[in-house]
C-alpha positions in Angstrom: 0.7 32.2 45.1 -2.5 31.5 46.9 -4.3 28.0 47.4 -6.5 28.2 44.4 -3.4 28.3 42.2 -1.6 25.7 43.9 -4.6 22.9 43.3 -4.2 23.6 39.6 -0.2 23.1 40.0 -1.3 19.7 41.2 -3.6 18.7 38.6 -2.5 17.3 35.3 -3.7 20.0 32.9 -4.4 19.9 29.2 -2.9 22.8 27.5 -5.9 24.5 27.0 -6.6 24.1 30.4 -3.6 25.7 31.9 -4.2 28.7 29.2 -7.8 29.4 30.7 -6.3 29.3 34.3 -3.8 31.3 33.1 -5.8 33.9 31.6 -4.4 33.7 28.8 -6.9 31.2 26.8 -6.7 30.3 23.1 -9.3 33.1 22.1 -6.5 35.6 23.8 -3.4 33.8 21.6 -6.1 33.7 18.6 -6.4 37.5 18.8 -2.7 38.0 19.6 -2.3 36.0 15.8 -4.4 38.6 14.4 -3.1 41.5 15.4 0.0 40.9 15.3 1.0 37.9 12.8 1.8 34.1 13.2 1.4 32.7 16.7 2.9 29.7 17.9 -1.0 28.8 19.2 -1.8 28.3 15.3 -3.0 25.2 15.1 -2.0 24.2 11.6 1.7 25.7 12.0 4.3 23.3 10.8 5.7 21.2 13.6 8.6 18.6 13.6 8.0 15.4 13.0 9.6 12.4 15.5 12.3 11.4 13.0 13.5 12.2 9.2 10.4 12.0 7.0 10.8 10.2 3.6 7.0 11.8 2.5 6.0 15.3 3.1 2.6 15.0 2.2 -0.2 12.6 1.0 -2.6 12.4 -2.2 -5.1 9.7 -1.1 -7.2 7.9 -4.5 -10.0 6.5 -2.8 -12.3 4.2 -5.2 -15.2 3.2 -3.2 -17.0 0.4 -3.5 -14.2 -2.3 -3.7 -12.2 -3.0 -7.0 -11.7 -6.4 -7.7 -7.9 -7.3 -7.2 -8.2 -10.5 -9.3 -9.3 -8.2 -12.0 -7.1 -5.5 -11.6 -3.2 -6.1 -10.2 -3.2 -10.1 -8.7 -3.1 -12.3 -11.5 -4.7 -15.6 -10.4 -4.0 -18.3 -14.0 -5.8 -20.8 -11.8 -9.2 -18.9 -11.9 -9.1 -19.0 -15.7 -8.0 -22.8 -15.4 -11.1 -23.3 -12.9 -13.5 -21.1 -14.1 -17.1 -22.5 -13.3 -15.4 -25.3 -10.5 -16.5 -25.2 -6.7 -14.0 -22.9 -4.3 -11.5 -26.0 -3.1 -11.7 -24.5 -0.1 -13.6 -23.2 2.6 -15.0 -19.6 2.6 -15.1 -16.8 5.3 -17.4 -17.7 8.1 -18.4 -13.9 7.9 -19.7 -13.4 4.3 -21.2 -10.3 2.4 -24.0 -12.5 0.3 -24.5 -16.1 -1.6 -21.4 -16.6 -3.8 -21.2 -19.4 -6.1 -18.3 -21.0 -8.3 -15.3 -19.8 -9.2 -15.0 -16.8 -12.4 -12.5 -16.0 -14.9 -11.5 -12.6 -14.8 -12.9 -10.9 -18.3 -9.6 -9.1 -19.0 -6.1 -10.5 -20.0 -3.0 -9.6 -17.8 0.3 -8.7 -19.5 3.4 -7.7 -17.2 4.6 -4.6 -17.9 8.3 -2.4 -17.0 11.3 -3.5 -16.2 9.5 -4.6 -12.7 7.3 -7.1 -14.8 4.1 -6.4 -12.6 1.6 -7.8 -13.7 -1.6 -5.4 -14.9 -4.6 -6.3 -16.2 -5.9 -4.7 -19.6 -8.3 -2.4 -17.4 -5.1 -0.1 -16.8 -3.1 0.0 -19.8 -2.3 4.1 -18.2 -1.4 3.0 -15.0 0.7 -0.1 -16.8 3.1 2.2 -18.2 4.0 3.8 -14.5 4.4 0.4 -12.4 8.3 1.0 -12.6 7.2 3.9 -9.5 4.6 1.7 -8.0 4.7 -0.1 -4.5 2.0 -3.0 -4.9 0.6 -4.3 -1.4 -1.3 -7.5 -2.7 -2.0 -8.9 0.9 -4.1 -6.4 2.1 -7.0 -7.3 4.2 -9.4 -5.8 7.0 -12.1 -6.9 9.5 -15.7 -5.9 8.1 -17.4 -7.1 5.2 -19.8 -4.2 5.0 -18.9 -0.2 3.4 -20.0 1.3 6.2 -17.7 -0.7 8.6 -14.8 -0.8 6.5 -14.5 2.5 4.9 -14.3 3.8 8.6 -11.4 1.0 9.2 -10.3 2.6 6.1 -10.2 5.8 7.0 -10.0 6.2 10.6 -8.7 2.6 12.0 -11.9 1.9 13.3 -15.3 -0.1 12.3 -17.2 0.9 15.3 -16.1 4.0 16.3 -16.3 7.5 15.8 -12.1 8.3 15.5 -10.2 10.9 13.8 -10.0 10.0 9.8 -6.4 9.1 8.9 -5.8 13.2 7.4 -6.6 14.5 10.6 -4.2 12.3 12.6 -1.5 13.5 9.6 -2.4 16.9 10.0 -2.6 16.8 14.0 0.9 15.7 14.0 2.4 17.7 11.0 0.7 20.7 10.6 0.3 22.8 7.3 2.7 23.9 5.2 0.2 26.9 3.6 -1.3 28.8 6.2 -3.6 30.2 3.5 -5.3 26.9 3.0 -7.2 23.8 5.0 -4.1 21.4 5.8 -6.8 18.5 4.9 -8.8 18.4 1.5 -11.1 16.0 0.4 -12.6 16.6 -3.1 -15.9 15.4 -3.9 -16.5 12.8 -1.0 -18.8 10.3 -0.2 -22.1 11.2 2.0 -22.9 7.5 2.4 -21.2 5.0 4.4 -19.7 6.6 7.2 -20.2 10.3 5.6 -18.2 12.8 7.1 -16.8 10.4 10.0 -14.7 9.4 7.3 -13.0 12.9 7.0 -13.6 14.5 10.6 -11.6 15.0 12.8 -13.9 13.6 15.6 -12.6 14.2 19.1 -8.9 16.1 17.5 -9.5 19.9 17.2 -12.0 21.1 14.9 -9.2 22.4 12.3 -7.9 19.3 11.5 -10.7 17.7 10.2 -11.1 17.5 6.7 -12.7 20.6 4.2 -14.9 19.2 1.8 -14.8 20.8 -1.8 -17.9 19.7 -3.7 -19.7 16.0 -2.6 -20.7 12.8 -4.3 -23.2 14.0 -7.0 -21.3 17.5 -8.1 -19.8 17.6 -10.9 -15.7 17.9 -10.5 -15.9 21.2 -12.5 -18.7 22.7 -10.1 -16.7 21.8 -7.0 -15.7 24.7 -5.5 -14.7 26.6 -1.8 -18.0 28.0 -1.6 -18.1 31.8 -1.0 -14.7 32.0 -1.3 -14.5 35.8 -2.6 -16.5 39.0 -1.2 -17.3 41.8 -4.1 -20.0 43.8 -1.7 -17.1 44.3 1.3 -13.7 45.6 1.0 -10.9 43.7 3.0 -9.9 46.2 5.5 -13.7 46.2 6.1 -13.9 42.4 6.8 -11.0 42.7 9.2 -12.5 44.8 11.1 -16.0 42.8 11.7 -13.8 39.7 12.4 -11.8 41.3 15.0 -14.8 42.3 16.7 -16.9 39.2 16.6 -13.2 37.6 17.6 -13.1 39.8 20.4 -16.8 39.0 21.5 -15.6 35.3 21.0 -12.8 35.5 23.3 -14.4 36.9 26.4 -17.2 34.1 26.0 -14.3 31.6 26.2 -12.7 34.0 29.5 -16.4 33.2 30.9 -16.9 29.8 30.0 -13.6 28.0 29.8 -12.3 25.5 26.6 -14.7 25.1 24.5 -14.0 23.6 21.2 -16.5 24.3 19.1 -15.8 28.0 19.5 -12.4 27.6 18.9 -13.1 25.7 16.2 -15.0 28.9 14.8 -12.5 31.6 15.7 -10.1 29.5 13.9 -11.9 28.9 11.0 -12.9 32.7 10.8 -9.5 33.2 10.4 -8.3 30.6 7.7 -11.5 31.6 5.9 -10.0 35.4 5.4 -6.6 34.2 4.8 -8.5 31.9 1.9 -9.3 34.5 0.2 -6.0 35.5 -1.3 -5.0 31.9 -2.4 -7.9 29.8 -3.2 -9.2 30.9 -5.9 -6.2 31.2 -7.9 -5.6 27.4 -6.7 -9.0 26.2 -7.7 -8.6 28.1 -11.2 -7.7 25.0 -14.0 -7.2 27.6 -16.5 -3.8 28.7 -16.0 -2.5 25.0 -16.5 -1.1 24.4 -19.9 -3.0 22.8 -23.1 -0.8 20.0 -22.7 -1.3 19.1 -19.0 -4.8 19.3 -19.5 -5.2 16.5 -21.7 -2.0 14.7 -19.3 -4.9 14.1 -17.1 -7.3 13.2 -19.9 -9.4 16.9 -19.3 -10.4 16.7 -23.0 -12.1 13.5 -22.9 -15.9 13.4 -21.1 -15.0 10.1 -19.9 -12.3 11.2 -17.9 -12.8 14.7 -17.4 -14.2 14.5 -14.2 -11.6 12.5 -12.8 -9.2 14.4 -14.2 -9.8 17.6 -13.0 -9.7 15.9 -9.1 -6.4 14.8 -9.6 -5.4 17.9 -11.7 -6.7 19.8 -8.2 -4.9 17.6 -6.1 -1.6 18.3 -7.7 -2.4 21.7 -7.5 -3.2 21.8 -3.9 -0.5 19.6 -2.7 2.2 21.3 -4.7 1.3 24.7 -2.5 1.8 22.9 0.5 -1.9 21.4 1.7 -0.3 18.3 3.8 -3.5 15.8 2.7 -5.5 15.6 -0.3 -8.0 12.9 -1.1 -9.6 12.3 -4.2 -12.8 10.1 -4.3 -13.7 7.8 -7.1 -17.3 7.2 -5.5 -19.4 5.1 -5.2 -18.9 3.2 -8.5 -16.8 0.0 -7.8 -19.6 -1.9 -6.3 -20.4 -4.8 -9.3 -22.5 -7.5 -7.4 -23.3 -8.3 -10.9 -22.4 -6.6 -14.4 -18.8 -6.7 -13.7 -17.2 -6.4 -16.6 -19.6 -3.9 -18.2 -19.1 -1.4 -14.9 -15.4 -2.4 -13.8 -14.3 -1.6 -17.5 -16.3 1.9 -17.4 -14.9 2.5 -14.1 -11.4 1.9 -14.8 -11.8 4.0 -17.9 -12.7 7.0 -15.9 -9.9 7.0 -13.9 -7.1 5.3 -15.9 -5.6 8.2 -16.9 -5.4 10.9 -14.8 -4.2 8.5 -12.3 -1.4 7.9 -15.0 -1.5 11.6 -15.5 -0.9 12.8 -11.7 1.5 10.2 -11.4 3.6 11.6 -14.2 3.3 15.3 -13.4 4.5 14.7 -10.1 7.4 13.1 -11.6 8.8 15.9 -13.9 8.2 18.3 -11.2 9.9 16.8 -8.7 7.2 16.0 -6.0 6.6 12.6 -6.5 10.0 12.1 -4.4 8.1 13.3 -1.3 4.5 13.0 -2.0 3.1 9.9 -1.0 0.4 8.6 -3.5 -2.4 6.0 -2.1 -4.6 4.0 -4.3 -7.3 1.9 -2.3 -10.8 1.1 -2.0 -12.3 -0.4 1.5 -12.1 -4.3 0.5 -11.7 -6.5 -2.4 -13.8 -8.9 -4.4 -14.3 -13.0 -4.4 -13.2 -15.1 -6.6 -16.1 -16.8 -7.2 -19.1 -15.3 -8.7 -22.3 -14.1 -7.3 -24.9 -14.4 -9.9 -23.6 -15.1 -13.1 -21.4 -11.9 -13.7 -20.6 -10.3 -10.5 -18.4 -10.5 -7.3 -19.3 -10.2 -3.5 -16.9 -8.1 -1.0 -14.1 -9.5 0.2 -12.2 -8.2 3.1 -10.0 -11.2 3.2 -7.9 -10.0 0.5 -7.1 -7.2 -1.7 -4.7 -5.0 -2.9 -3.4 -1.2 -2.7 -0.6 0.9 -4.1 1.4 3.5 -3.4 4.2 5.5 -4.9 6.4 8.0 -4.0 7.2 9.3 -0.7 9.8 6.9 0.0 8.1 3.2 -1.1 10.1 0.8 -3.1 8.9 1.5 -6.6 8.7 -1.4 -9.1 7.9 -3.3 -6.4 5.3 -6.1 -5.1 5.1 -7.2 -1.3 2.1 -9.7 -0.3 0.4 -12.3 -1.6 -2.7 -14.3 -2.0 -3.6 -17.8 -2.3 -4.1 -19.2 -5.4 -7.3 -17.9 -6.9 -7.2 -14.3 -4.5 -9.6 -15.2 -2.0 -7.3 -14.6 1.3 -4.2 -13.0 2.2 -1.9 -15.5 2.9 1.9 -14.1 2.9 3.5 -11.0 4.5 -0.3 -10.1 5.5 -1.1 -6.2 5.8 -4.1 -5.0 7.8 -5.5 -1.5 7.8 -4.1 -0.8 11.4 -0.2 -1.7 9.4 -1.1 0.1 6.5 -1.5 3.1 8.5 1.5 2.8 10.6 3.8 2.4 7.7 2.2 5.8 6.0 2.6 7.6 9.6 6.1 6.3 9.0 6.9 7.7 5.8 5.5 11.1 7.4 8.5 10.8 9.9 5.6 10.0 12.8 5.6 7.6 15.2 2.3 5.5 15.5 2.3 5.0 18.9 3.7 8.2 19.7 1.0 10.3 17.6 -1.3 10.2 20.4 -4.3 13.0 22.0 -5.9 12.2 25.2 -9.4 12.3 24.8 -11.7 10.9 28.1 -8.7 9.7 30.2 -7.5 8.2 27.9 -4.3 8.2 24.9 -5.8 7.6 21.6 -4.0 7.0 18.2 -4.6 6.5 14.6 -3.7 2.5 15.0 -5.7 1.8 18.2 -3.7 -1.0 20.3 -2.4 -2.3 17.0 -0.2 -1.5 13.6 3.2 -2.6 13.1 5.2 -0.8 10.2 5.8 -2.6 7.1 9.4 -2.0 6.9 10.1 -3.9 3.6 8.1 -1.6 1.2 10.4 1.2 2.0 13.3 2.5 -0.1 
C-alpha cells in the first residue's frame, strides 16, 4: 500500500470521497445500476429507519398565507363577548402591521363527534372527520413575515438556506417506488421562499422535491412535463443514456464528487424509469364516478383542490414517501375576512374531507401521516375593520393518521387566541414529533455539510410525546 493510500486511510472521508479514491465513484455504481439492476448506491432505495415507525409516509396540506385559528378550530366565547374592546393585554413587541380592537369571529362554532372538537361553520366537511383528527392548538413560530416563516415551516429555518422538511424524510427513508420522485409537491408556491421551500439545499440533489405544475396552473394542467417519447423507441433511449452516462462517469473519474453531476446521472435515470408509471399515476380517469365527486371533482369550486388531493392519494398509495399539496397563496385576509376565509375554506373543505375518508376505507390512513398547516396564525383583534394581521404567536395544525391520537386536542391559547400559552409547540417540535412518527431520530438524522452535522431541528426540537397513539 504505498504513502499516497495511507494519508487517505488517515483522513475522515465522506462516502463519496472514499469511492473516488477508490476508483470506484458514484458515476461507476450509477452505471453498475444500469446495466445490471438495483444497486445499493441508489440513492432513493428504502433504508431502515432508527426504530419502529408508526407513519410510513406523509401527505403535507399547506394553506399559505395563514388561516385564522380563532376562525377555524380555537373557539375563543370571549372574543364575541368583547368584540370592539381594547386587547387586555399587551401585544408582541415584534408585530406584522397596526392592529386595533378585538373582532368576533363571523362564523358560529358547533362541536362535533364523539370527541366534541369544536369546528367552526367554515368546515362543516372536515367537521364530520374530527373523530381521526390530532388538533395542535398551541402552535407558534419565530417570524412574523411569509417569507421567514414558510422557510421555518418547511425547512426549520427563517434565515437559512436548509433542506425542506421532505427532503430530510426522504434522506433518511428513501423511496418506496423506484419508478417515481420520493418527494412531490403539487402546484407550489414561487413566492416566499420559492423552491427553498422544497429543495433539498445542501442534501443530494435527488432528495429535493419535484414540482408538478406551480402556483398559477391549473390543478388539471399540472403535469410531469415530457413524461412520454412517441418520436424514440425505448431500447433507443437506453442506449443514448448509457452513453452520455458513460461520458458522465469518466468526467467524475477526472474531476472528483461533484454533485451537480450526480444529481444529473441520477435524475437521467429516474426520468426513464418514469416513464412506465407516471403517466398512468397522473391519469384521474381511471378513478371511479363516485370518488370523483368524494373529493368534490364535480364542483368548479372545489375541483381544483380536489384533484391535488385526489393526486396525492394516488401518488402516496404507490409508494412516493412525501406528497405536499398547496393551497396557495389565498389565506392572507388583512381585510375582507369573511368574504375570502369563507371562499377559501369552500375550496378546500371537501376534498380535505374527501382524502381523509379515502384513506380510511383503503386502509392507508393507519400509516400515512396527514398535515394540515399554514406558516402562522391570525390576531384577534382586527386590522381595519374586517381583517386580521399575522400572528406567529399562536395558531393551530392537525394531523391524522400515522400514529397521532385521533379525536384529540393538545395546546392551548389564552383567552381570546392571541398566544400559545399551554403545552406550547414550535416548528422545531413539530418537526421532531413527525420525524418520530417516521421511526427517525431528530438528532440522529444528520448530513455533514462544511464541517459540520446538520439536521432538520437545528440545535432544538423535542418530540411531543402526548399526541401519539
Amino acid at each position: 500500500m504505498n504513502r499516497h493510500w495511507n494519508s487517505y486511510l488517515n483522513q475522515t472521508l465522506s462516502r463519496r470521497e472514499l469511492l473516488r479514491v477508490s476508483s470506484t465513484g458514484f458515476g461507476s455504481l450509477a452505471l453498475a445500476s444500469m446495466l445490471h439492476g438495483a444497486s445499493s448506491a441508489d440513492p432513493m432505495a428504502v433504508k431502515t429507519p432508527h426504530f419502529k415507525p408508526r407513519a410510513k409516509r406523509v401527505i403535507f396540506l399547506f394553506m399559505h398565507g395563514g388561516p385564522s385559528q380563532v376562525d377555524t378550530f380555537d373557539y375563543k366565547p370571549l372574543l364575541k363577548r368583547d368584540h370592539g374592546k381594547p386587547l387586555p393585554f399587551a401585544r408582541p413587541k415584534v408585530v406584522s402591521g397596526e392592529t386595533f380592537n378585538l373582532l368576533q369571529s363571523p362564523w358560529a362554532f358547533k362541536q362535533y363527534g364523539q370527541s366534541g372538537a369544536w369546528v367552526s361553520d367554515l368546515f362543516p366537511e372536515v367537521a364530520k372527520c374530527v373523530d381521526d383528527i390530532c388538533f395542535v392548538k398551541s402552535m407558534w413560530g419565530s417570524n412574523s413575515r411569509h417569507g421567514g416563516a414558510l422557510l421555518e415551516l418547511h425547512t426549520g429555518s427563517d434565515t437559512f438556506i436548509r433542506p425542506s422538511m421532505g427532503s430530510w424524510v426522504t434522506y433518511g427513508l428513501g423511496s418506496e417506488n423506484s419508478s417515481m420522485p420520493g418527494y412531490l409537491t403539487i402546484c407550489p408556491t414561487q413566492s416566499h421562499g420559492g423552491a427553498n421551500n422544497f429543495g433539498s439545499a445542501f442534501l443530494p440533489a435527488p432528495y429535493a422535491g419535484t414540482a408538478i405544475g406551480s402556483v398559477g396552473v391549473p390543478a388539471r394542467d399540472a403535469k410531469i412535463p415530457f413524461i412520454t417519447n412517441t418520436e424514440t423507441p425505448r431500447n433507443i433511449q437506453r442506449m443514448e443514456i448509457d452513453y452520455s452516462q458513460v461520458l458522465n462517469r469518466k468526467q467524475l473519474e477526472t474531476t472528483g464528487p461533484d454533485h451537480a453531476l450526480e444529481g444529473r446521472i441520477e435524475s437521467f435515470e429516474l426520468a426513464f424509469r418514469m416513464q412506465a408509471e407516471a403517466p398512468e399515476l397522473q391519469d384521474l380517469g381511471q378513478e371511479s364516478e363516485a370518488t370523483r365527486k368524494l373529493y368534490g371533482l364535480d364542483n368548479p369550486v372545489t375541483e381544483d383542490f380536489g384533484r391535488q388531493c385526489l393526486m396525492a392519494r394516488r401518488f402516496s398509495e404507490k409508494g412516493v414517501r412525501f406528497v405536499q399539496v398547496s393551497h396557495t397563496y389565498k389565506w392572507d385576509q388583512h381585510a375582507n375576512l369573511r368574504r375570502d376565509h369563507e371562499q377559501n375554506a369552500a375550496e378546500v373543505d371537501k376534498p380535505i374531507a374527501g382524502l381523509l375518508k379515502d384513506l380510511k376505507s383503503r386502509g392507508l390512513l393507519e400509516d400515512t401521516l396527514v398535515l394540515w398547516a399554514g406558516e402562522f396564525g391570525r390576531t384577534p383583534t382586527a386590522e381595519g375593520s374586517d381583517g386580521r394581521d399575522h400572528n406567529p404567536e399562536a395558531f393551530t395544525i392537525w394531523m391524522a393518521g400515522g400514529g397521532v391520537k385521533p379525536g384529540f386536542s393538545y395546546g392551548a391559547t389564552d383567552d381570546y387566541g392571541y398566544y400559545s400559552v399551554v403545552n406550547k409547540v414550535h416548528f422545531h417540535d413539530l418537526h421532531a414529533t413527525i420525524l418520530h412518527l417516521l421511526g427517525l431520530d431528530h438528532k440522529k438524522l444528520t448530513y455533514r455539510f462544511a464541517g459540520r452535522d446538520f439536521r432538520l431541528t437545528d440545535v432544538h426540537g423535542n418530540v411531543v410525546h402526548d399526541i401519539m397513539a
